[in-house]
C-alpha positions in Angstrom: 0.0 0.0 0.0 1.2 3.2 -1.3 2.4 6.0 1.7 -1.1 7.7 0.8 -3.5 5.3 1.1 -1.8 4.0 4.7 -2.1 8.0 5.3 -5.8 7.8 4.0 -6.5 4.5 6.0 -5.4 6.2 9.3 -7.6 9.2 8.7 -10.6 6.9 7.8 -10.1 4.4 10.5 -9.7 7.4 12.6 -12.8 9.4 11.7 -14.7 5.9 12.3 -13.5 5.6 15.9 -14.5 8.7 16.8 -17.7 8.8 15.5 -18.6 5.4 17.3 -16.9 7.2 20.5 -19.2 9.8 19.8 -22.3 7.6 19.2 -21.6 5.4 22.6 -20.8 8.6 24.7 -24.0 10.6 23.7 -27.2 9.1 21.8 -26.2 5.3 22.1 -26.7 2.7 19.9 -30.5 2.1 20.3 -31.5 4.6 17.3 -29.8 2.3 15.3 -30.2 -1.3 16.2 -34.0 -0.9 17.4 -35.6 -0.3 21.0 -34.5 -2.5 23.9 -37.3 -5.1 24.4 -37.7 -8.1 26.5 -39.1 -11.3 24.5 -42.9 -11.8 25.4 -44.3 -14.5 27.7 -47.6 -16.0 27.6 -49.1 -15.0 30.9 -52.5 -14.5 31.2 -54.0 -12.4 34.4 -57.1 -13.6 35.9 -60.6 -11.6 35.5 -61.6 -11.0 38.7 -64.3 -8.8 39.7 -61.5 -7.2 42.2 -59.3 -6.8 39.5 -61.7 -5.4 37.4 -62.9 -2.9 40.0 -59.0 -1.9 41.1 -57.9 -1.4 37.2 -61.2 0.7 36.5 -59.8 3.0 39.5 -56.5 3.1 38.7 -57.4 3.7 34.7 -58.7 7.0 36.3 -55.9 7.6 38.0 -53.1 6.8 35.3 -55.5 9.0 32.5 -55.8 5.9 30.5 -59.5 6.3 29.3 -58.5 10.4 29.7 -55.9 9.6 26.7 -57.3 7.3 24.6 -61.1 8.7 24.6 -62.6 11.2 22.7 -63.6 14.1 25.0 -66.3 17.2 25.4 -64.0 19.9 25.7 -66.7 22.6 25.6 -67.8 20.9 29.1 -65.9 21.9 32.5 -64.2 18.8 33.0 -64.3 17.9 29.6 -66.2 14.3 30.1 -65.6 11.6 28.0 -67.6 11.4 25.0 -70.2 8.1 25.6 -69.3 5.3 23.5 -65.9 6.4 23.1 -64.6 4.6 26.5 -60.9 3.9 25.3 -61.4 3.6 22.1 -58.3 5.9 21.3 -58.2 9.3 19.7 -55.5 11.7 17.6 -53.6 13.6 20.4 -54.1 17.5 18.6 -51.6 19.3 21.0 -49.4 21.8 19.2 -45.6 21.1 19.4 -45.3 17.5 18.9 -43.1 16.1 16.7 -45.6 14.8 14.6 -49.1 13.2 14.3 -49.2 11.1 17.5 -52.0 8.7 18.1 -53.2 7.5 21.5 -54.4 4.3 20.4 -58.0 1.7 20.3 -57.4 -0.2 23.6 -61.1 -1.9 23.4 -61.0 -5.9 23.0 -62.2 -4.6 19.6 -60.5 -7.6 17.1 -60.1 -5.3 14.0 -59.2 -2.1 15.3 -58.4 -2.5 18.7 -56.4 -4.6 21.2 -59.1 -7.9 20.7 -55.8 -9.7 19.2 -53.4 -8.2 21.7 -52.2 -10.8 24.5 -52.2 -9.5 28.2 -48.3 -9.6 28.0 -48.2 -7.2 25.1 -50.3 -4.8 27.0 -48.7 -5.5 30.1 -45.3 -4.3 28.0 -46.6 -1.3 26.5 -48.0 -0.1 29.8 -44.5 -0.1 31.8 -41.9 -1.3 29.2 -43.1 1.2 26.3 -42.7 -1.0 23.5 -45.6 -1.4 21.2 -47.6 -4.6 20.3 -46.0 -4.3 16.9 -42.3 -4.3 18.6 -41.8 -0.6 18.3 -40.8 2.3 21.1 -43.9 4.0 22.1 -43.6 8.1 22.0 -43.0 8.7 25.6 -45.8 10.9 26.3 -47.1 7.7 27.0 -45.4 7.9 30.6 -44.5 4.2 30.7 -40.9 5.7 32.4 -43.0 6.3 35.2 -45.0 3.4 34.7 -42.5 0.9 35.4 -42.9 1.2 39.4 -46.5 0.5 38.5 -47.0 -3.0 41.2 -47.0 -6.2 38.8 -50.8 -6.4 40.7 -51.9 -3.2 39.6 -50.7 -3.7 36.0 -52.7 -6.8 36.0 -55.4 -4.6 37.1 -55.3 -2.6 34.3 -54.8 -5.2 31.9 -58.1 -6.9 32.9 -59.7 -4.1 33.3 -59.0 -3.2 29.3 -60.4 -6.5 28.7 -63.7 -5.8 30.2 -64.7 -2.2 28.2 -66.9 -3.0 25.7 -65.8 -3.4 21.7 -65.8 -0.1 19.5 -65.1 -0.3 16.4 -62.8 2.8 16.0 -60.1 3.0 12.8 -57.3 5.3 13.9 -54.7 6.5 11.5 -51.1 5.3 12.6 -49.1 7.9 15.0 -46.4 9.2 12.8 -43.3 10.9 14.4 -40.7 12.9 12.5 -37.3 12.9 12.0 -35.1 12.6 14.0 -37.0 11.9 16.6 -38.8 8.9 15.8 -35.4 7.1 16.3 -34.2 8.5 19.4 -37.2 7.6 21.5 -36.1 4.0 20.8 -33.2 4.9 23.4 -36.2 5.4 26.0 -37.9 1.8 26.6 -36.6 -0.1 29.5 -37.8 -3.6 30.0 -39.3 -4.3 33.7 -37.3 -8.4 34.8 -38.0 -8.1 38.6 -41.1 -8.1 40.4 -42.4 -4.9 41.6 -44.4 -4.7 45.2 -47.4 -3.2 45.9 -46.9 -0.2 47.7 -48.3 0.1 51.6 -51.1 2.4 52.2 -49.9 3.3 55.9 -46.8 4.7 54.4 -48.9 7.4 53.6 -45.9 10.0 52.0 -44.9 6.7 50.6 -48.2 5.8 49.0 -48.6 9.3 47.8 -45.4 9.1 45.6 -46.7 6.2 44.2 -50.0 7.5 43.5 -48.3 10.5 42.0 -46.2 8.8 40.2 -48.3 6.6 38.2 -51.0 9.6 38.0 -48.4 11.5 36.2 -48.2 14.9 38.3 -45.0 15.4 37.9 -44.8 14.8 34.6 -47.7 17.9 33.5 -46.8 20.2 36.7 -42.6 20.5 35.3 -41.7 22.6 33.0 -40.1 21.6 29.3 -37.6 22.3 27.0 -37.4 20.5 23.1 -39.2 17.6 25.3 -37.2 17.0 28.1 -38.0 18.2 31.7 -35.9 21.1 33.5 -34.3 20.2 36.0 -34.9 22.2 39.4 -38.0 22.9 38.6 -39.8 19.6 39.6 -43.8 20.4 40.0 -43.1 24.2 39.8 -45.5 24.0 36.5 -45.1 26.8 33.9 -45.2 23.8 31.1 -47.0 25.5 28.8 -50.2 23.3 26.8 -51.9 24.3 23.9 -55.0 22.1 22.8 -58.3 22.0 22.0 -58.8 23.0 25.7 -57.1 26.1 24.9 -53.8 27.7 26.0 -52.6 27.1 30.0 -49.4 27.1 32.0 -49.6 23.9 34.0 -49.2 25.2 38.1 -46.7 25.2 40.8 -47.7 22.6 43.1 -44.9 23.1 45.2 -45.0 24.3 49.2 -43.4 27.5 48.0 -45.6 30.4 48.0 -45.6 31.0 45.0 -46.8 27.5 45.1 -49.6 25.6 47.1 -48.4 26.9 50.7 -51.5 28.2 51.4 -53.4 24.5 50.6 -54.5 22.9 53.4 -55.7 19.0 53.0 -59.1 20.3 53.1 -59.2 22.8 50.6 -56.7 20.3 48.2 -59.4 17.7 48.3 -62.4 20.6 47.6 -60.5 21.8 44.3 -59.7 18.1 43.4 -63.3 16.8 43.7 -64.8 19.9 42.3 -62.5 21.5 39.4 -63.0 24.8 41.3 -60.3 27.2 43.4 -62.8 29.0 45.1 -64.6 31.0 42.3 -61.8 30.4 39.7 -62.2 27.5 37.7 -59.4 24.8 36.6 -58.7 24.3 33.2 -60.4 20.9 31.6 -56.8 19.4 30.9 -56.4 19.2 34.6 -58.5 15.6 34.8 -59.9 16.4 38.3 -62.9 15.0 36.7 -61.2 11.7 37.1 -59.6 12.1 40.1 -62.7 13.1 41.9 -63.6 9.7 42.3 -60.6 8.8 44.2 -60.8 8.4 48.0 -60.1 10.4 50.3 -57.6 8.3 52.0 -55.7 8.3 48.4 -56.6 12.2 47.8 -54.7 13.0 51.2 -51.7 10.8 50.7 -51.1 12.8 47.4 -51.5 15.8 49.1 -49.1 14.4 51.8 -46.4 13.7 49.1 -46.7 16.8 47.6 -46.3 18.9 50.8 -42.8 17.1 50.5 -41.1 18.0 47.5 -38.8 20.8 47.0 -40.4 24.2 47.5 -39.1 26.0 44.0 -39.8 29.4 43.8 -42.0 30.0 40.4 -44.9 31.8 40.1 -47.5 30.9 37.4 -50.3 33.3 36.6 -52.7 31.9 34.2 -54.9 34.8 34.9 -52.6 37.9 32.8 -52.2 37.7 29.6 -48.8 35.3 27.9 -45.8 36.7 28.7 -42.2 35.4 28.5 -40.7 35.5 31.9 -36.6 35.9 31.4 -35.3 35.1 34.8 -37.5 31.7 34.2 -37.6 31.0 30.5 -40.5 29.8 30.4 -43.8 31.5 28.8 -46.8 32.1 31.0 -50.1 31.6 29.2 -53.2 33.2 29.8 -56.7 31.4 30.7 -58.2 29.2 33.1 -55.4 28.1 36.1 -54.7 24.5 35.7 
């Protein structure tokens, strides 16, 4: 080989190293060789009438039907349209990267889940890998999922097996460039049980509760899709939907927060959709979560008087502005 093709060979080989150096060191490999996804088992949860009542609950809880229904959003509370109980809908927020799809969970065989085992929905739930093998857009929150209890996942599961059939044909969620392949970096498969959590923990049970209810995940602020961090349910995320425009609020104990909640006064606005005379926004599901118990409604309020006090105040009641010592933009409208 002549001196410039061993020069030429060097530079090549070299370019090459550092590329996969680069590769392994910041997006990883999964964009490339496909999500991370445990092979499927044939497990099959038991219908019970317990189960069936516990995964109805915690569907409320976790926003399932909220998702993947069609909704009145000229309603307070925006209720679920009737007939459309999970039979999946087109996601129209503005700022996602593409035309995302929350999909037909009925036992419907044609256009739902009717051909789905319980161990394909068990791995979409808390793994985030769809029946078809591919990584689930994460606003799905199966990261958060995935200290969902292997019982109340069973729950769930069973509980999507008893909603009746609707026929519902859904165009396929379609996510752009790049991001379609980095989300495949995201799925994480679940390989040891998970415990149920114990009620008489109650700061404990709260985090679970608000974890699998997805709090944090709406009351944090975003950036180009990722959380900021600090800023952990100081709200200011703002959402645009058929709902309207609303920052998302600070649910912190700072005062620019919730301070001035007592447990009271939490479960009031929870059960009602109403801060005194000042209405929450629809996107806030308090219609859902009014039908959790008081026992569960205190420990999330328990939690949340734990977390971080961050100072970030949240006016949904001016008009958008762009606040520079927070980066984030206010909106106007109902306070969520």
């Amino acid at each position: 080989m002549s001196k410039r093709g061993k020069v030429l060979l060097f530079v090549v080989s070299g370019a090459a190293l550092v590329l996969v150096a680069g590769i392994s060191l910041t997006i990883g490999w999964r964009p490339f060789i496909g999500p991370k996804a445990r092979a499927l088992t044939s497990r099959k949860f038991e219908a019970t009438p317990q189960r069936v009542e516990r995964g109805r609950y915690l569907s409320a809880l976790a926003h399932c039907e909220g998702c993947h229904s069609q909704h009145d959003w000229n309603t307070h509370g925006a209720p679920v349209i009737p007939g459309t109980e999970g039979s999946g809908q087109w996601l129209k927020m503005a700022d996602l990267p593409g035309h995302i799809v929350a999909p037909n969970l009925t036992p419907d065989v044609e256009t739902g889940a009717g051909t789905w085992t319980d161990d394909q929905l068990a791995r979409a739930i808390r793994e985030g890998i769809g029946h078809d093998g591919r990584a689930l857009f994460p606003m799905m929150p199966y990261e958060k999922f995935r200290k969902m209890s292997d019982e109340d996942v069973a729950s769930i599961v069973v509980f999507l097996r008893s909603l009746p059939p609707v026929r519902s044909q859904l165009s396929k969620t379609e996510i752009i460039f790049p991001v379609k392949y980095l989300i495949r970096s995201v799925p994480q498969a679940v390989t040891t049980p998970v415990a149920s959590p114990d009620p008489s923990d109650r700061v404990k049970y709260g985090q679970y509760l608000v974890t699998v209810g997805g709090c944090g995940e709406c009351h944090t602020p975003q950036e180009h899709g990722q959380t900021v961090a600090g800023f952990e349910y100081a709200g200011g995320w703002l959402m645009r939907g058929p709902w309207g425009e609303v920052s998302t609020a600070n649910i912190t104990p700072d005062p620019s927060g919730i301070s001035y909640y007592d447990e009271a006064f939490f479960l009031q606005v929870m059960r009602t959709g109403y801060m005194k005379a000042r209405k929450l926004n629809s996107i806030m599901p308090f219609g859902s979560y009014k039908n959790l118990t008081d026992d569960d409604l205190k420990a999330i309020f328990a939690y949340l008087r734990t977390v971080k006090p961050v100072k970030h105040r949240v006016d949904n009641t001016e008009l958008p502005t762009y606040c520079k010592l927070c980066r984030f933009k206010h909106g106007g409208g109902d306070q969520n």
